[in-house]
C-alpha positions, 0 to 999 in steps of 0.5 A: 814554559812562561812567555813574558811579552811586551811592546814597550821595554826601557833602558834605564839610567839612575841618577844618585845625588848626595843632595839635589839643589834645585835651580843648581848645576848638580853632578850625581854621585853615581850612575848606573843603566838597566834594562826596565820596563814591565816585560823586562822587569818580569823576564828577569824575575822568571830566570831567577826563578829557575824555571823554564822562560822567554821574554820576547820584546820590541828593543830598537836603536842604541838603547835597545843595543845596550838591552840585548847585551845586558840580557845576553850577559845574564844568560836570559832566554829571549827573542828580540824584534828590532822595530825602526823607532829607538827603545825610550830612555827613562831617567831616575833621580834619587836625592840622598839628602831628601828630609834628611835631619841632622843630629849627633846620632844620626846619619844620612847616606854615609859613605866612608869610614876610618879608624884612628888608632893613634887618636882613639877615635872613629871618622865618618864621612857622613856624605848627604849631611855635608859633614865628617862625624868623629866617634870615641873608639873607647865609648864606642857603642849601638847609638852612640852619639858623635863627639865631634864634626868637621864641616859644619858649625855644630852636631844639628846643621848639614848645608853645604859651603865651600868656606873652609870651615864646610864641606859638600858631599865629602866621601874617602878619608885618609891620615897623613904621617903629620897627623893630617886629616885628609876628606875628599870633598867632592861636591866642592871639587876639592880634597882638604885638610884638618890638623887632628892634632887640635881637631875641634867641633867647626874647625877651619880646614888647613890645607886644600888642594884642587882649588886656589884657596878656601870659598872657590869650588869649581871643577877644572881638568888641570894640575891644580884643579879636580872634579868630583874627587871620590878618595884619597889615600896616602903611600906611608912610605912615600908620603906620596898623596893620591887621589881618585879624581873620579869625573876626570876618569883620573888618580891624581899623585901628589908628592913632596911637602903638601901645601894649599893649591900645588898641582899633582906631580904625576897622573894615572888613567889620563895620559897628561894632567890636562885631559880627561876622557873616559876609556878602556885600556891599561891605561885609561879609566871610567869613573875611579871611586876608590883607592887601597894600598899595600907595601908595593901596590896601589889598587884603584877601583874603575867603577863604570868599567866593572873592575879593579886595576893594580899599579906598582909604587915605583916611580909613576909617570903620567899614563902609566900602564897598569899591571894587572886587572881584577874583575876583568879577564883583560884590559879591554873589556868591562863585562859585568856580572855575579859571578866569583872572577868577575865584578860589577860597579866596584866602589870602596876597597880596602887591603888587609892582611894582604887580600883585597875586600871590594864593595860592589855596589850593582852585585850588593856585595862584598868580594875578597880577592887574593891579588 
């Protein structure tokens, strides 16, 4: 057997942000806790492994609470002692944009992807560069070069602007069916949209929603407002517009003709359009980053909660109770783990010939699901 012991074991959080702006206000895109620390860190490796091991540590206070669950989570051989002083916390920033250059190949951090079968064309949402690429589906090809770009005034510049010709940090797409151009922008607060049907290089934006207008990028917890919008994803059916308001820990519906600065008509994971706490329960939400849709059902991945919650399409009221949850094996727990009933940190999902695929970014994977 192989002992791995250590005085000073961490709980460690991660910071990502798209791009750090130094002396700003920034929100991190995604945060993740572990277990860290050279004692951890070699305990865990040992049980991959496969042989025979124990880790034994010192983990005291909250953090060290969230240490013993995790390690009891994965199964790893250990003895834990409680000291009186706290397990030190130690904090990660990865910025995504850091020497990042911007050209009509390249990419930086992309987050999203959409094809546009009627246009013939391949949008981006190439988040870290400030920007959506699109690509021409019929020269499509290894290093190919965009042919155009939304959110910034050519294919060689990335920063960020509230204007409606900018975008920050934009992430999911979706087409509406009057050809509208929908990009979750979610470092501006705001989701936007473009007019595909005269889509041109730095084109000005024709409809925002989650702002009073162009040039104003605050967050806000209210109908009209949002905060850090992930995805937005249209019901065909409907027409009805929703969108994963992810820092609100709320799915936002918009129904009727869309216009700039109208307030949702209905909320999902909050039970009014005022408030904004996380939660755990059928109808609350931790950080939804993702959104699907088949003919009956919306599927909304709840990211800090380690799973996937199913609403129908009927009539939506505020604080709508889920009807299924996967990942999970009910709705008051949010376990993470590899195995094949369970999920961890689920971001972008998608529906396709009625099975549901599920990126999940702590296990670096991709899971599908008959649902």
């Amino acid at each position: 057997m192989i002992i791995a012991a250590g005085l000073t074991p961490a709980w460690q959080q991660v910071l990502v942000f798209d791009g750090l702006r130094v002396g700003e206000v920034n929100r991190a895109r995604e945060a993740h806790w572990c277990s860290s620390g050279k004692v951890l860190n070699v305990g865990l490796a040992l049980h991959h492994l496969g042989g025979p091991s124990k880790t034994i540590a010192l983990v005291g206070g909250a953090p060290g609470e969230s240490i013993e669950r995790e390690l009891a989570s994965l199964g790893i051989p250990r003895r834990l002692v409680k000291p009186r002083r706290p397990t030190r916390v130690c904090t990660t920033i990865l910025d995504q944009a850091a020497g990042a250059t911007a050209t009509a190949s390249g990419l930086c951090n992309p987050q999203r992807a959409l094809v546009d079968l009627v246009g013939g064309r391949l949008f981006v949402a190439d988040t870290s560069n400030h920007r959506v690429l699109a690509y021409d589906l019929g020269t499509l090809a290894s290093g190919a070069s965009a042919t155009l770009v939304l959110g910034q005034t050519s294919l060689s510049t990335n920063a960020a602007s509230p204007a409606a010709t900018g975008l920050s940090s934009p992430l999911g797409l979706a087409i509406t069916s009057d050809r509208t151009l929908l990009v979750a922008d979610s470092g501006n607060n705001r989701v936007v949209g473009y007019t595909l049907g005269s889509v041109a290089t730095g084109m000005a934006a024709t409809l925002v929603l989650g702002q009073p207008g162009f040039g104003s990028s605050g967050a806000a917890t209210t109908a009209t407002g949002m905060s850090g919008p992930r995805d937005v994803a249209v019901d065909a059916a409907s027409g009805r517009v929703f969108v994963a308001d992810a820092v609100n820990h709320r799915v936002l519906v918009f129904a009727g003709t869309l216009s700039s600065g109208m307030g949702a008509t209905s909320v999902l994971g909050q039970a009014n359009l005022t408030s904004g706490a996380a939660g755990l329960s059928r109808s609350a939400m931790n950080t939804p980053s993702g959104l699907a849709l088949d003919a009956t059902r919306l599927f909304v991945s709840d990211q800090v909660n380690n799973r996937v919650l199913t609403f129908g399409l009927g009539a939506i009221a505020d604080g709508a109770n889920a009807t299924s949850v996967l990942g999970q094996t009910g709705f008051t727990t949010a376990a993470t783990s590899a195995g094949n009933q369970q999920v961890a940190s689920p971001v972008g999902i998608e529906v396709a010939a009625g099975r549901l695929w599920v990126c999940e970014a702590t296990n670096h994977r991709l899971s599908l699901w008959s649902p």
